[in-house]
KEBA-279272 format. One line per field, with one value per residue: residue in three letters; x, y, z of N, C-alpha, C, CB in turn. Coordinates in nm, 4 decimals. Glycine has a CB too. Layout:
% residues N
residu	(ala ...)
n.c1	(X ...)
n.c2	(Y ...)
n.c3	(Z ...)
ca.c1	(X ...)
ca.c2	(Y ...)
ca.c3	(Z ...)
c.c1	(X ...)
c.c2	(Y ...)
c.c3	(Z ...)
cb.c1	(X ...)
cb.c2	(Y ...)
cb.c3	(Z ...)
***
This chain:
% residues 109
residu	(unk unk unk unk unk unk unk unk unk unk unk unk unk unk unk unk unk unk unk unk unk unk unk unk unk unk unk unk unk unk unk unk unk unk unk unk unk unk unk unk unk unk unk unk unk unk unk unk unk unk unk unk unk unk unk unk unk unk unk unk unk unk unk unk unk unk unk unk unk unk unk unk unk unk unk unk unk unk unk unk unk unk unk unk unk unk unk unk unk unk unk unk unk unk unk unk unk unk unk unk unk unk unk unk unk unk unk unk unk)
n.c1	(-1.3695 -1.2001 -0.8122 -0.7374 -0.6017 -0.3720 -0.1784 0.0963 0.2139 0.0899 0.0791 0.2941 0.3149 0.3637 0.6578 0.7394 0.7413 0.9822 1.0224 0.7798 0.6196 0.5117 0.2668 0.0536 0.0389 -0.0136 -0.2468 -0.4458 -0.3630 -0.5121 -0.7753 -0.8250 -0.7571 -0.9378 -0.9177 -1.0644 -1.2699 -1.1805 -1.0832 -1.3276 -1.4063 -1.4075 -1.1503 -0.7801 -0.5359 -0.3705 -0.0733 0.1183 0.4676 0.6216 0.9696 1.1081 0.9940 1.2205 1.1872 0.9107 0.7806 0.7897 0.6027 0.4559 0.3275 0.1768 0.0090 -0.0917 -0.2076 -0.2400 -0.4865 -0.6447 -0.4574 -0.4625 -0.7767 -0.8404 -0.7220 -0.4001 -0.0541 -0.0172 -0.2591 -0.2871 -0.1218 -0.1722 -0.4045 -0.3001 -0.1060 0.2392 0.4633 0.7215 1.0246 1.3073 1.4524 1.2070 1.0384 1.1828 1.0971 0.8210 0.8150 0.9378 0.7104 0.4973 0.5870 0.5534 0.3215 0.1851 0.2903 0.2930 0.2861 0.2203 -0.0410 -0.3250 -0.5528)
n.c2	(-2.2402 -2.1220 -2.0399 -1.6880 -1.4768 -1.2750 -1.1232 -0.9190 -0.9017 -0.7816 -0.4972 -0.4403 -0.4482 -0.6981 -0.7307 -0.4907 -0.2458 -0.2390 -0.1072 -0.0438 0.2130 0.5218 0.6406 0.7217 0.5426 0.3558 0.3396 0.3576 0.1408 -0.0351 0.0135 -0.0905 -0.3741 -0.4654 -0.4520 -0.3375 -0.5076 -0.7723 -0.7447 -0.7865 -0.9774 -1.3527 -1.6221 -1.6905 -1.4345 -1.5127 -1.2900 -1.2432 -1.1694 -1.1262 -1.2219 -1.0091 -0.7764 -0.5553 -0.3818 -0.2909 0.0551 0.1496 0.3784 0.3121 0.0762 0.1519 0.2617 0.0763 -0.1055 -0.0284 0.0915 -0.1836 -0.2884 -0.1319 -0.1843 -0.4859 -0.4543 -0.5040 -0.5620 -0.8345 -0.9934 -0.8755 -1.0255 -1.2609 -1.2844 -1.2072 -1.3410 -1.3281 -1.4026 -1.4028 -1.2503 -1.2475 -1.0080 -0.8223 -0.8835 -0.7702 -0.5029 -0.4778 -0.5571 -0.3357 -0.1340 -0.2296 -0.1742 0.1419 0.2025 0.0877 0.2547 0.5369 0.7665 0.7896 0.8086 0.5886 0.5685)
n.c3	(0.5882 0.3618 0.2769 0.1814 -0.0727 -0.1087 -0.3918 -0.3913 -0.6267 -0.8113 -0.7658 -0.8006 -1.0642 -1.2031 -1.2097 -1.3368 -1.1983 -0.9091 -0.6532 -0.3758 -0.2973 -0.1065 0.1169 0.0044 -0.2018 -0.1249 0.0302 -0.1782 -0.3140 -0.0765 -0.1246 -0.3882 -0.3376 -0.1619 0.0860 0.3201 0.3220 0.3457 0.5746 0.7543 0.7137 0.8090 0.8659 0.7775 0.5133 0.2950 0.1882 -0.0845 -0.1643 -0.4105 -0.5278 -0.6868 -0.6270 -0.4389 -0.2069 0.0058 0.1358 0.4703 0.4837 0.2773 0.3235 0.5779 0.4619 0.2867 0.5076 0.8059 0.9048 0.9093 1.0796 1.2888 1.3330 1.3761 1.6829 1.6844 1.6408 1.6975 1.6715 1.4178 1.2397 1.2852 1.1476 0.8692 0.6591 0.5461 0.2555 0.2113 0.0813 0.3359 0.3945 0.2584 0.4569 0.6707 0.6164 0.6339 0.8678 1.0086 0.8768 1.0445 1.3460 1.3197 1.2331 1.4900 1.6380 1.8834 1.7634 1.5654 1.3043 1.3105 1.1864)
ca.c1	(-1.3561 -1.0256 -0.7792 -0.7587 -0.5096 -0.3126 -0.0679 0.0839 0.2589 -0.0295 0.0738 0.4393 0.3074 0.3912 0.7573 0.7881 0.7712 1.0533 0.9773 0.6548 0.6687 0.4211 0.1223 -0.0873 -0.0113 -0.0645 -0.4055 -0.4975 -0.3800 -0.5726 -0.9202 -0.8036 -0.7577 -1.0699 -0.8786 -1.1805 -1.3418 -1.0702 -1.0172 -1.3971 -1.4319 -1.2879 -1.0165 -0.6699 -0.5250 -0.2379 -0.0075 0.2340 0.5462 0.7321 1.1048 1.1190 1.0218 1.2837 1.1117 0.7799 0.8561 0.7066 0.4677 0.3195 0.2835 0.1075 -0.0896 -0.1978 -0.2687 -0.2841 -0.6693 -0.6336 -0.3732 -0.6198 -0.9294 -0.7348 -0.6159 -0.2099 0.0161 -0.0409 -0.3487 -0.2682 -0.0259 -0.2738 -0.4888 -0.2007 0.0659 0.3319 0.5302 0.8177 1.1747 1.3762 1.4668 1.1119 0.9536 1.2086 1.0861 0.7142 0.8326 0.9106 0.6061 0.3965 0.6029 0.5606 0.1666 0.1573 0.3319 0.1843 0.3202 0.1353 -0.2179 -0.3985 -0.6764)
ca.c2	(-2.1390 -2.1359 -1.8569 -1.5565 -1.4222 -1.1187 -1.0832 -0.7902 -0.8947 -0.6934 -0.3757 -0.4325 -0.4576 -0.8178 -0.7221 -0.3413 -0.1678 -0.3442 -0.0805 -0.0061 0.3227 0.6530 0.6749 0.7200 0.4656 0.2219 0.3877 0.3192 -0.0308 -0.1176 0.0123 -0.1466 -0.4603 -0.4888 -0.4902 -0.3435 -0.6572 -0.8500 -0.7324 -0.7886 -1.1534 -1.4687 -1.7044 -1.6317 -1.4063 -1.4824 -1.1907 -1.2999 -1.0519 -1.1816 -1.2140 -0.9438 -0.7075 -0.5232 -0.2787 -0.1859 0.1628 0.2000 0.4104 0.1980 -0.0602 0.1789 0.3336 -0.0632 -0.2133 0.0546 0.0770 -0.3222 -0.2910 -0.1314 -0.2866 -0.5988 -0.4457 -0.4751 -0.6553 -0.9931 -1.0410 -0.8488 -1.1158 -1.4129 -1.2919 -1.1995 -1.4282 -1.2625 -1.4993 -1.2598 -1.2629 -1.1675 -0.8051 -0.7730 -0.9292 -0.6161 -0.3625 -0.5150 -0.5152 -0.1192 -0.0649 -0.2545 -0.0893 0.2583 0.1979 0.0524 0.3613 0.6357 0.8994 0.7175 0.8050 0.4529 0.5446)
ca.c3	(0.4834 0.2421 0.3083 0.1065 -0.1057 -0.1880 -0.4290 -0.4573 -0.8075 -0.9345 -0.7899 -0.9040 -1.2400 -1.2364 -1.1975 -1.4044 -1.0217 -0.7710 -0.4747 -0.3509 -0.1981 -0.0556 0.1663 -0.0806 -0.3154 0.0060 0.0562 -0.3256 -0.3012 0.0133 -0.1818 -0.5240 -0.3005 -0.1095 0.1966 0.4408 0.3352 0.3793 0.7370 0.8157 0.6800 0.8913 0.8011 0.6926 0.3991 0.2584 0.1263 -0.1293 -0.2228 -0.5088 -0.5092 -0.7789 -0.5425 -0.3740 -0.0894 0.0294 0.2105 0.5599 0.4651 0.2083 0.4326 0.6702 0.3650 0.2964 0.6349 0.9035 0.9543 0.9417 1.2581 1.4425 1.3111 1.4951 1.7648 1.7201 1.5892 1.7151 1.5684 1.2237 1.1743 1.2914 1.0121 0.7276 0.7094 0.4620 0.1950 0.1702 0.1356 0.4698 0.3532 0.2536 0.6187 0.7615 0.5655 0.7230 1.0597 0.9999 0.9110 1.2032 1.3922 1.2858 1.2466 1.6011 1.7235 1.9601 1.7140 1.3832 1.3321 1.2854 1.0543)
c.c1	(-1.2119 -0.9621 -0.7437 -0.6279 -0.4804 -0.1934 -0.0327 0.1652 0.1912 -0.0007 0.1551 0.3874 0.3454 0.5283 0.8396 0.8090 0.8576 1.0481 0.7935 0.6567 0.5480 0.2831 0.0592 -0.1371 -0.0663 -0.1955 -0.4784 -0.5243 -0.4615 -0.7173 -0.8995 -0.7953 -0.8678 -1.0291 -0.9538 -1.2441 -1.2980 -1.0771 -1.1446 -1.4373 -1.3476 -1.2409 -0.8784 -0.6752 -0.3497 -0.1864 0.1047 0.3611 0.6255 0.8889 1.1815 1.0794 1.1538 1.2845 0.9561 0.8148 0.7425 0.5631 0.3893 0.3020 0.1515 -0.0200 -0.2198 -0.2601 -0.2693 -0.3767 -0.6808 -0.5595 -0.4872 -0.7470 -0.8742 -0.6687 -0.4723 -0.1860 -0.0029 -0.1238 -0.3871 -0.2388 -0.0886 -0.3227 -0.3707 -0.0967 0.0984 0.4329 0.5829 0.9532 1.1905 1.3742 1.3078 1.0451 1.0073 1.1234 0.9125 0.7022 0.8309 0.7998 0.4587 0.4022 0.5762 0.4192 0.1216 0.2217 0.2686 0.1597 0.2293 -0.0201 -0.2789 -0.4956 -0.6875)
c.c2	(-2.1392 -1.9719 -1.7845 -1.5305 -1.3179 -1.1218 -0.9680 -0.7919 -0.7781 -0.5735 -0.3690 -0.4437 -0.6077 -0.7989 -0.5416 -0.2381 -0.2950 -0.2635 -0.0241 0.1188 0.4314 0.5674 0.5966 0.6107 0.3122 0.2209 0.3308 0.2142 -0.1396 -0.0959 -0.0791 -0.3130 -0.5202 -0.5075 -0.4889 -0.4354 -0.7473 -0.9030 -0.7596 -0.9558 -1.2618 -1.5143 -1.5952 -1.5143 -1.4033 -1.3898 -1.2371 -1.2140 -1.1401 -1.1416 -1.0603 -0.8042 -0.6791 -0.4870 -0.2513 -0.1118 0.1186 0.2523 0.3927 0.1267 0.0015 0.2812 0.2017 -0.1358 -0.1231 0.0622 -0.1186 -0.3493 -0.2358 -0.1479 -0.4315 -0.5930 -0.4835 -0.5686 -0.8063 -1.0852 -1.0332 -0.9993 -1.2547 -1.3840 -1.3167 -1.2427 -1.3586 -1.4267 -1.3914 -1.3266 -1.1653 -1.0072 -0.7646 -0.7617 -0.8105 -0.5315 -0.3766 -0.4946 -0.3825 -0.0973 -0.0953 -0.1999 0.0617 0.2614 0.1583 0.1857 0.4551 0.7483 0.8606 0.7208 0.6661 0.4814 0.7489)
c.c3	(0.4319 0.2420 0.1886 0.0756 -0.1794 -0.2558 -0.5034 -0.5601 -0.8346 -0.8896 -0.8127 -1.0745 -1.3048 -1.2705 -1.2795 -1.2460 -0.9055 -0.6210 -0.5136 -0.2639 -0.2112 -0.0225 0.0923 -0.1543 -0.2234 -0.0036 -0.0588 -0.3078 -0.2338 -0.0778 -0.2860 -0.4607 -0.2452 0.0743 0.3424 0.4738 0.3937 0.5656 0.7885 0.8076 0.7775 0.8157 0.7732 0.5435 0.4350 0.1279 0.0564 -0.1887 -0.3273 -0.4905 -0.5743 -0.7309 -0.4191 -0.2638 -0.1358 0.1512 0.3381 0.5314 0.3215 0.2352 0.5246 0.5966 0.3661 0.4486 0.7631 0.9821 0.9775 1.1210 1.3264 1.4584 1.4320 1.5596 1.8373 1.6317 1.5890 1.6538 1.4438 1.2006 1.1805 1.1761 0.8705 0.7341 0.5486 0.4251 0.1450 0.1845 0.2908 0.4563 0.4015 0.4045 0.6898 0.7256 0.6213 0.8472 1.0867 0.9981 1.0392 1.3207 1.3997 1.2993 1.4361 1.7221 1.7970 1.8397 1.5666 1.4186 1.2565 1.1556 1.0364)
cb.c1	(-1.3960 -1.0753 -0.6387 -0.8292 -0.4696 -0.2803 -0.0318 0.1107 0.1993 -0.2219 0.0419 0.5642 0.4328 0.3054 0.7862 0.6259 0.5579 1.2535 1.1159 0.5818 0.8330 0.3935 0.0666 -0.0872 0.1327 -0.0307 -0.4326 -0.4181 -0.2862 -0.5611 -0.9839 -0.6435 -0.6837 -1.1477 -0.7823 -1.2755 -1.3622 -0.9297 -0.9403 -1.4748 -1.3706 -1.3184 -1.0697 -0.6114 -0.6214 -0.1872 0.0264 0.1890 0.6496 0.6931 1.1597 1.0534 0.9306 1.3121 1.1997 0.6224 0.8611 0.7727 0.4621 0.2980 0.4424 0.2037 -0.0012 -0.1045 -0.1557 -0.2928 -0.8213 -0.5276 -0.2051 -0.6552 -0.9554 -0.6641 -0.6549 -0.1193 0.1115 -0.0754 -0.4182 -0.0995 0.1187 -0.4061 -0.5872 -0.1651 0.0846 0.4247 0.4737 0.8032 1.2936 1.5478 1.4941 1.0502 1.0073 1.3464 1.1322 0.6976 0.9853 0.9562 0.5689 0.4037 0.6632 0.6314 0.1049 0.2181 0.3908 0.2554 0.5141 0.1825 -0.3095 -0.4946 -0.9003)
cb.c2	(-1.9975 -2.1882 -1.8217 -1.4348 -1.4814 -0.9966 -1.1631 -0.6774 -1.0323 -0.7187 -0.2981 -0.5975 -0.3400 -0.8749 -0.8681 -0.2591 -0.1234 -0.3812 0.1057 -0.1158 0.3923 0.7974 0.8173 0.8139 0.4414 0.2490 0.5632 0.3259 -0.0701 -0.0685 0.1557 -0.0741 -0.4532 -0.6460 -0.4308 -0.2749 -0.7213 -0.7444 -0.5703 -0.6818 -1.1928 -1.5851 -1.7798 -1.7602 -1.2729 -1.6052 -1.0955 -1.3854 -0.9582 -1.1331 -1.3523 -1.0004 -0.7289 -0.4842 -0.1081 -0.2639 0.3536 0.2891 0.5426 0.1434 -0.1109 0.2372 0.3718 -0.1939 -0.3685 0.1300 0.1531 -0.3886 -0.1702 -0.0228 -0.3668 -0.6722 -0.4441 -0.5111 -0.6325 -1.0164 -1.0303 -0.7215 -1.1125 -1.4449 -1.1199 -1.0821 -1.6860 -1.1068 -1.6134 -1.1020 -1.1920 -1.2126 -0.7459 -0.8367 -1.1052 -0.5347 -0.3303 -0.6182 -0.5583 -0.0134 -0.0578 -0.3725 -0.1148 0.2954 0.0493 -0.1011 0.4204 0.7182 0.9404 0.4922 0.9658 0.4019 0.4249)
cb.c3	(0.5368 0.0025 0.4149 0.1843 -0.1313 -0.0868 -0.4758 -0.3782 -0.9289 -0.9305 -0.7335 -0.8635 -1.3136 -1.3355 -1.2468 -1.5396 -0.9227 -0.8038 -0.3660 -0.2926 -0.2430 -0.1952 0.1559 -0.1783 -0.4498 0.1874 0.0602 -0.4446 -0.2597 0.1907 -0.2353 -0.6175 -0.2541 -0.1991 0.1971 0.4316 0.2351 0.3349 0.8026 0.7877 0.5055 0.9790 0.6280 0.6476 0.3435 0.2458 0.2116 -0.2226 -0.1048 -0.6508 -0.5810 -0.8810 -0.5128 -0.4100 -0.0789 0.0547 0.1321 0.6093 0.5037 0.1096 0.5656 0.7836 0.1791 0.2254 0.6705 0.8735 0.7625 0.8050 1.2972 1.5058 1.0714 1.4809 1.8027 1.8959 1.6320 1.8220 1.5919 1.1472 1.2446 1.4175 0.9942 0.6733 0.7387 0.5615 0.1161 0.2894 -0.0039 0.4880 0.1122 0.1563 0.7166 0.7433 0.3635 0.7219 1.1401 0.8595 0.7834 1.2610 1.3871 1.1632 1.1174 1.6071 1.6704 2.1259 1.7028 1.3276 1.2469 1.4303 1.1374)
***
């Protein structure tokens, strides 16, 4: 099967939005994406952030992929599934939020 891709150009506006930021708009993005699907289908998906992006906050990371983290119980295996084509910065501002979603204190879904 051929892996899957996400680019979130499209919720930057194809470069008019350089952060990605709130909850909510995470939450949006993951429905507007198909991401439940996503997370239930095999193979890869690759996530592509454009350069032109600056930040995605924590918790739009944990708006978009949250229920994914613990659909695939943790980290290890998020990241088997979604490999990220990110700048460095960006891959931090990722790590924050896997972290933060993987936390005791972060409600998963």
């Amino acid at each position: 099967m051929a892996d899957k891709m996400i680019n979130l150009g499209v919720l930057a506006q194809d470069g008019r939005v350089r952060n990605l930021s709130g909850k909510e708009r995470g939450v949006a993005a993951r429905e507007a994406l198909s991401i439940d699907k996503l997370d239930r289908e095999s193979g890869v998906v690759n996530v592509v952030v454009p350069d032109y992006l600056d930040a995605i906050s924590p918790s739009y990371f944990q708006g978009l992929f949250s229920q994914s983290i613990a659909r695939l119980h943790g980290r290890e295996r998020f990241l088997e599934k979604y490999h990220f084509q990110a700048s460095d910065q960006i891959k931090q501002w990722i790590d924050i939020g896997i972290r933060n979603a993987t936390s005791s204190r972060a409600p998963l879904i």
